[in-house]
C-alpha positions as CSV (number, residue, x, y, z in Angstrom):
1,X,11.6,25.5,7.3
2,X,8.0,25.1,8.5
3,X,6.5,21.9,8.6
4,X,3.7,20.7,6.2
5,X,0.5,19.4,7.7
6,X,-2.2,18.0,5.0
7,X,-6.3,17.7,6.6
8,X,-7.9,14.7,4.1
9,X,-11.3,14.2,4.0
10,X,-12.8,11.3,2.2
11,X,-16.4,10.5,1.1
12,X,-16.8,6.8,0.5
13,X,-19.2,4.9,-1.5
14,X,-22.0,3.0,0.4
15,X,-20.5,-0.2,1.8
16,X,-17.0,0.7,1.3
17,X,-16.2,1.7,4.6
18,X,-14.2,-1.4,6.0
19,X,-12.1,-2.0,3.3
20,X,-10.9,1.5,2.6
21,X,-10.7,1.4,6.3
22,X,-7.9,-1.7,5.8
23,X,-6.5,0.4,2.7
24,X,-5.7,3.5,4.8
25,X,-4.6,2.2,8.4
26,X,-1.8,0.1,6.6
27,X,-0.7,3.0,4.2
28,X,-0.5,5.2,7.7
29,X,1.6,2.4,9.3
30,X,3.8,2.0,6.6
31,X,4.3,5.9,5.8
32,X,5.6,6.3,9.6
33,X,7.7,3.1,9.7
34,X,9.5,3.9,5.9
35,X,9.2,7.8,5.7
36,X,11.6,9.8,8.8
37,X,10.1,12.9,7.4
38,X,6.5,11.5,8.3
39,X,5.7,13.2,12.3
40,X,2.1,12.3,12.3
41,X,-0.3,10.0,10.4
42,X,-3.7,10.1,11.8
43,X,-6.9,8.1,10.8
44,X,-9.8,9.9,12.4
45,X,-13.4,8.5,12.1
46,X,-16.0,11.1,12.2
47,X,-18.9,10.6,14.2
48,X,-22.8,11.4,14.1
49,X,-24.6,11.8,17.2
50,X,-21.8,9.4,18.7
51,X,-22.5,6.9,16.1
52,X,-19.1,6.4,13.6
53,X,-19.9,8.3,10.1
54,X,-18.9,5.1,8.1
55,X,-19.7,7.3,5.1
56,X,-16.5,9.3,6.0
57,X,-13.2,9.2,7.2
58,X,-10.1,12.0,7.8
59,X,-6.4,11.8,8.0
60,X,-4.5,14.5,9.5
61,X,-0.6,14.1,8.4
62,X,2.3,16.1,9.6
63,X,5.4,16.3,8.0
64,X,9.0,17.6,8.8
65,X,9.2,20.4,5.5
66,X,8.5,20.8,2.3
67,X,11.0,18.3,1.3
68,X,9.4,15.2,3.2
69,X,6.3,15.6,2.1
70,X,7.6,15.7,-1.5
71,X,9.0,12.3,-0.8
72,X,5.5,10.8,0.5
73,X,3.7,12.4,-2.7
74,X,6.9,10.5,-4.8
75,X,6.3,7.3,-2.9
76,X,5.1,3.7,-4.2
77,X,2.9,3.4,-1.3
78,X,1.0,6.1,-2.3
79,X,0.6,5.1,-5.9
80,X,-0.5,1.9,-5.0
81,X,-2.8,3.0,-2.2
82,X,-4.3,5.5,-4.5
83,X,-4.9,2.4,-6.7
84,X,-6.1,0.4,-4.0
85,X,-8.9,2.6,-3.1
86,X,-10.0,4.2,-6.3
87,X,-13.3,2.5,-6.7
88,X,-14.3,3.3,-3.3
89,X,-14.2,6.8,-2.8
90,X,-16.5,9.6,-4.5
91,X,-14.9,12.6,-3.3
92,X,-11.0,13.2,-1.6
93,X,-11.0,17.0,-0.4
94,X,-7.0,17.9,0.3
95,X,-6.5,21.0,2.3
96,X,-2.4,21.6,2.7
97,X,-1.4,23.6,5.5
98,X,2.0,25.2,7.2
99,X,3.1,24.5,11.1
């Protein structure tokens, strides 16, 4: 079974930066401790002529098969993180991919 690797990009609204920055490390921490399936769960903060993008950020996730990532997409976590940073974000771009 081939592995499932998602690429999230996220545009945040002006000022939003360090507490969707809270939001996400601690659903990334939490989706690796609870979720076996979970390989990788990055938090990448773009840059700008070497200055952090605070306007953006990108997760790159890796997961086991089909089947693991099914269970992330089922989880609470991701309800409630969803939740948690709704009025911060103006765009979420989702690109899924196969390993």
């Amino acid at each position: 079974m081939a592995r499932v690797a998602l690429i999230v990009e996220f545009k945040l609204k002006p000022g939003a930066w360090a507490k969707f920055n809270e939001i996400i490390h601690a659903h990334a921490a939490g989706t690796k401790a609870d979720e076996p399936g979970c390989e990788q769960f990055d938090v990448l903060q773009p840059e700008t002529d070497g200055t952090p993008d605070h306007s953006r950020v990108m997760l790159v996730e890796v997961y086991t098969n089909a089947a693991a990532f099914e269970i992330h997409t089922q989880s609470q976590r991701l309800v409630n993180t969803r939740a948690a940073y709704a009025d911060l974000v103006e765009s979420r771009v989702i690109t899924r991919c196969v390993l």
